[in-house]
Every structure is written in C-alpha cells, then in structure tokens.
ZAZAVEX-905936 format. One record per residue (C-alpha): x, y, z. Coordinates in steps of 0.25 Angstrom, whole numbers, padded with zeros to 4 digits, always signed. Layout:
residues N
XYZ ...
//
This chain:
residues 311
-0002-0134+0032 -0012-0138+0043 -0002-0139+0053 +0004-0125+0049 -0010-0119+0049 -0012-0125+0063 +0002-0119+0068 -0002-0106+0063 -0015-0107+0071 -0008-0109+0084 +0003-0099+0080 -0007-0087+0078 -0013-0089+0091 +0001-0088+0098 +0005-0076+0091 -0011-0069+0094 -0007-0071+0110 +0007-0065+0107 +0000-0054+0099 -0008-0049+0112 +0004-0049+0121 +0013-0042+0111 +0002-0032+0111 -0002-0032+0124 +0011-0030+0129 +0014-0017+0117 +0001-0011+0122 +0004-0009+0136 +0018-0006+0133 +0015+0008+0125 +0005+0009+0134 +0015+0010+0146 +0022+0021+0137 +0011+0027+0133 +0006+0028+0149 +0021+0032+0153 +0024+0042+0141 +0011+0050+0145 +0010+0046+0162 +0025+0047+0166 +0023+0038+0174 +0026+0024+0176 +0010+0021+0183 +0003+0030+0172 +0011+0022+0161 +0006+0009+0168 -0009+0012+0171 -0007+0015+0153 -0001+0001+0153 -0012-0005+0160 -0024+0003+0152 -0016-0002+0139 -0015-0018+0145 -0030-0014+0146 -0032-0009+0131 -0024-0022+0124 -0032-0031+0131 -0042-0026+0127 -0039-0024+0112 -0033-0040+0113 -0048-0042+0115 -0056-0034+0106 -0042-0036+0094 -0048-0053+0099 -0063-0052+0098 -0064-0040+0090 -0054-0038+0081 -0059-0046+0070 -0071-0036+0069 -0062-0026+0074 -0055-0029+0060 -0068-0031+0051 -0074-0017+0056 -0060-0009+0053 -0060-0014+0039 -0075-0012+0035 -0078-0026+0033 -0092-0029+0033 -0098-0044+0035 -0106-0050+0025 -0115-0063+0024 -0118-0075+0017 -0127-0067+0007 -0119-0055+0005 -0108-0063-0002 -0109-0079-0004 -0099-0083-0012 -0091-0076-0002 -0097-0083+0011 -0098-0096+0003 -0079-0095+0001 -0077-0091+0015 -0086-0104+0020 -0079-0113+0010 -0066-0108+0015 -0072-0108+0029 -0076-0122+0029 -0063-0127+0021 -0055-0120+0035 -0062-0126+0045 -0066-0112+0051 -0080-0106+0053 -0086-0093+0043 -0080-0081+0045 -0089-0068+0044 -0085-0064+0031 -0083-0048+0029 -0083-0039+0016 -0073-0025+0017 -0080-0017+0006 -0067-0011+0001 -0062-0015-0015 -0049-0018-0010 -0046-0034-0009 -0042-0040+0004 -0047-0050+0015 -0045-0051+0030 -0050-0060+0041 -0052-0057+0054 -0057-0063+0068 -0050-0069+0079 -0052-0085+0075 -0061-0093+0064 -0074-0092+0073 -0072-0077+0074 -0068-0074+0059 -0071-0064+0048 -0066-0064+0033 -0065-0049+0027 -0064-0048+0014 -0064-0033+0004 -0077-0030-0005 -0064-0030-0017 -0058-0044-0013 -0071-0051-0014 -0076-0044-0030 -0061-0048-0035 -0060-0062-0032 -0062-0074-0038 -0070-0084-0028 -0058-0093-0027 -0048-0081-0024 -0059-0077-0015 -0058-0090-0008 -0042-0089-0007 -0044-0075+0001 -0055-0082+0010 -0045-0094+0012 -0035-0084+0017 -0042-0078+0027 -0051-0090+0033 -0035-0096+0035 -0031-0083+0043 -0045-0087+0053 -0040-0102+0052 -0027-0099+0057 -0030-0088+0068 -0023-0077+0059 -0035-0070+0060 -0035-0067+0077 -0021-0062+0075 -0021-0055+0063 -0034-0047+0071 -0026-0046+0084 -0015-0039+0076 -0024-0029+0069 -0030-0023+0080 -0018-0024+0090 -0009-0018+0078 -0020-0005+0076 -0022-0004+0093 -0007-0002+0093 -0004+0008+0082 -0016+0015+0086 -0012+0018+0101 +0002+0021+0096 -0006+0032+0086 -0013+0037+0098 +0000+0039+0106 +0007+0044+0095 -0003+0055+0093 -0005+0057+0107 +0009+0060+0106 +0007+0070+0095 -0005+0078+0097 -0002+0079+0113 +0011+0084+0112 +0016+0070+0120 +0011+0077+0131 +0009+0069+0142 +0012+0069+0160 +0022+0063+0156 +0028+0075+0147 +0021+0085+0156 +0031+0081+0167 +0041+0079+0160 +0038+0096+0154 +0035+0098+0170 +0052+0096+0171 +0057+0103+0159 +0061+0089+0151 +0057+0088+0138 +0063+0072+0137 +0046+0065+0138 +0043+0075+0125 +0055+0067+0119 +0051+0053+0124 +0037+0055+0121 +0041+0062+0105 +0049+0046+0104 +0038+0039+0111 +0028+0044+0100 +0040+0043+0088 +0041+0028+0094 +0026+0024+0093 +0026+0029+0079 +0036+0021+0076 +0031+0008+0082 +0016+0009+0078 +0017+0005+0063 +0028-0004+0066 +0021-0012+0077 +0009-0014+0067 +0018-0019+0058 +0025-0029+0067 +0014-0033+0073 +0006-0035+0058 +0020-0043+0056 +0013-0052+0064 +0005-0059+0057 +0015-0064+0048 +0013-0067+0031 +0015-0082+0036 +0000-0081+0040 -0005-0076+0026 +0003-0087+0018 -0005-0097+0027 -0017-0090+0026 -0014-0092+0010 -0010-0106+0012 -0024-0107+0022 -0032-0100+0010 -0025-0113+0000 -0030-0124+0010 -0042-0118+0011 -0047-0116-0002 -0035-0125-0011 -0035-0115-0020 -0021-0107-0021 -0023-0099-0031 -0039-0093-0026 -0029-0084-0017 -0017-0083-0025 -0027-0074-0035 -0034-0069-0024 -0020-0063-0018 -0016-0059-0033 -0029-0049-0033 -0027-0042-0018 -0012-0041-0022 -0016-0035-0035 -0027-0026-0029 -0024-0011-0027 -0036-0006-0019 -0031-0002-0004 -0041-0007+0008 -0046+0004+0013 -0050-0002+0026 -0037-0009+0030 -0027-0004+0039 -0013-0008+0046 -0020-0015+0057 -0030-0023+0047 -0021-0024+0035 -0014-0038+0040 -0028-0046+0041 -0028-0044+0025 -0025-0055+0016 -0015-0046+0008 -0012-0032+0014 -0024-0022+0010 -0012-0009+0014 -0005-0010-0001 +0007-0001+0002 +0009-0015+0011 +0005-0026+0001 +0014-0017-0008 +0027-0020+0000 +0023-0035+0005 +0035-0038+0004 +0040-0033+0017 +0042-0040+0030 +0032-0032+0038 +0021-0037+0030 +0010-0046+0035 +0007-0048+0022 +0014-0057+0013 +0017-0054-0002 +0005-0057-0010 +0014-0062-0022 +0020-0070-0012 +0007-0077-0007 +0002-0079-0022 +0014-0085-0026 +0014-0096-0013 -0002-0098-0018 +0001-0099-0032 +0011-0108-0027 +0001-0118-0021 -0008-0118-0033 +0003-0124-0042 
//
C-alpha cells in the first residue's frame, strides 16, 4: 500500500502541471475568440489573447497560494482552536501524528448538513473543514474515520489538485457566463457586427447567435469534465488512507452510512466546491452516483469495501 500511496504522490503532482497547461491553453483560446468575435480583426483578437495569458497566470498563482483560503472563505468556514473544541483538536493530532504530516488549521462550517473537506496546497499549508451537523452526529471513532479521510487527501497531495480544479472550474464557467450575457444583453453587438451591418450582411449576427449557443453548451460540460479529473480512485484511497491511519474500518464505514442517510442540503457548496467533499453535499448528484460523471463514488459501494476490511 506504501508504494501505491507513494505512486499516487508523484502522480497527482504530474497531473497539477498538466492541469495548468490544459488551462492555460483553453483560457487563451476563448480569449482569441472572444478578442476576434468582438475586434474583427486578427491584432485586436490577439492583444485579448495576450491580456487573457496575463489573467490565467495570474489565477495559477492566487488558485496555488490562495485557493485553499480562497476555498474556506466561499464555504463560511470559520477557524477554531484548541479551546473551542478539544476532543476535536486532540483526533486530528492523533491522526496527524499517526500520518506523519504537521496540524492542519481545523475549521468549523456552521451549517447542520454533514460533510467535510480539506483544503490547502501541501501538508504544511493544510486545513480540515468540517460542518457544525457532521461534528454533533458523530461518534468520536466515526469522527476519527472522516478525519483519517481528509488528512490522507493532504498526504497524497489530493488536496493542491482538488483546489486547483475548484477555482480553474469556477474561473471558467464564470467568463463563459460573462460572454454569454454579453451576448444577450448587448444584442452580440460588437465592431466586428457593426462592419459586418456597415455592408449589409447579416452572416456575424448568425456566428456570433452559435458562438453564444456553443459556450452554453460547453460551460457545464467542461466543469464536469474537468471535476471528472479527480477521479473516484482518489476517494477509495483516501478510505484505504483513513484505514491505515486509524485501523479501524468500521469508524468510517458508519461515519459514510450517516452522511449517505442525511438529508439536509449544504447550503454553502457549489459546483466548483462540491468535489472537495467526502461525499457530494449536491444530493440531486449523490442521488444518481451511479453515473460515470461523477467524482464521487457510491457511498454503498465504499461502505461495502470498508465493511469488507473489518471482517
């Protein structure tokens, strides 16, 4: 398992690297539409590019030193100490200790749905987030299953990627809803159409109505693909991860069975946040987990592999 666990290490790091060109690369490229469709001309379209380049370079570097934050500010957690929850603070350094990796910050999202996330860019930079419901419902060895869980995503680096994605996936959607509406509310009028008016033709009104038909298209479906990256593999090693940790299958296998069971909706999640979650706090997604567009694995599935480990 050690030698899985390390492969996994180097793997997430290659695919973090392959992450920021992917996105580099589709940031520029709609910005060179974008510049095109609204300049008509080749320079204007390139002088977007460039300011686009500009922009995901940016976002790479606040989504690397920020995004964990970034992440813990959008879904209200706020951080606690030692005295505001001990038996809380004394699990995660146990589990801590046991990993081999230094405390994380340790955050509390008042909200009575259950759920838990971690966040940061590597172990030294880490946070656990865990919901007001999930720490009242559980038992202190299902508590320690969840803790196990998340202190393995920081141990195998699925933290920095699962981060990375996050923000890239709600950078992107969001400048494809701002084009889109631009589209809308400005009647796609741009020097682009304005020439193309100047001569009569009504061809760029046509491109630019497919233009705006083809982003709204793309938007949801590159967030899924791109939430597709982090694969379910990395939440039945984060289980497996939780097991070494804590020896003690059936601490998560219960914890699982109450966040599956729970039907309170997180009010603060999103589609951009949603796949840093040990199970996915969207239910109308939990509900169809079966599907392969999921990050999520079945729940019933994982308790099943847990119980498994137990006998």
């Amino acid at each position: 398992m050690a030698e899985t666990f390390h492969e996994l290490i180097a793997q997430n790091k290659r695919n973090t690297w392959l992450l920021i060109v992917c996105f580099t690369i589709f940031f520029v490229g709609l910005g060179l539409l974008i510049g095109y469709v609204w300049g008509g001309s080749l320079p204007f379209a390139i002088g977007v590019a460039v300011l686009a380049a500009i922009i995901s370079f940016f976002l790479t570097l606040a989504s690397y030193y920020g995004g964990g934050d970034m992440m813990l500010s959008v879904s209200h957690a706020q951080e606690i100490q030692k005295a505001d929850d001990p038996q809380l603070f004394n699990v995660v350094e146990e589990l801590s200790i046991a990993g081999g990796i230094p405390m994380p910050r340790v955050y509390v999202i008042n909200e009575p749905a259950m759920n838990a996330f971690a966040t940061g860019r590597d172990p030294n930079h880490a946070a656990v987030a865990i919901t007001a419901g999930l720490r009242q419902k559980l038992t202190r060895d299902e508590l320690q299953g969840v803790i196990g869980h998340e202190l393995s995503h920081v141990r195998h680096y699925d933290i920095l990627f699962a981060t990375l994605v996050a923000v890239m996936v709600g950078s992107l959607v969001m400048l494809c809803d701002i084009f889109l509406r631009s589209m809308w509310w400005g009647g796609g009028r741009g020097r682009s159409r304005d020439r193309d008016d100047s001569k009569g033709g009504g061809g760029l009104q046509v491109i630019l109505l497919v233009v705006a038909l083809v982003l709204a298209i793309i938007a949801p479906i590159l967030a899924k693909i791109i939430e597709m990256a982090i694969s379910r593999q990395r939440e039945y090693l984060a289980d497996d991860g939780s097991v070494e940790l804590t020896r003690n299958p059936r601490g998560l296998a219960d914890a699982l069975a109450k966040l599956s069971s729970d039907e309170e909706p997180l009010q603060v999640a999103n589609r951009a946040t949603a796949p840093l979650y040990i199970v996915h706090p969207i239910k109308k997604f939990e509900d169809r987990s079966e599907s392969i567009f999921d990050t999520h694995p079945p729940t019933s599935e994982r308790i099943k592999r847990l119980l498994a480990m137990s006998a």
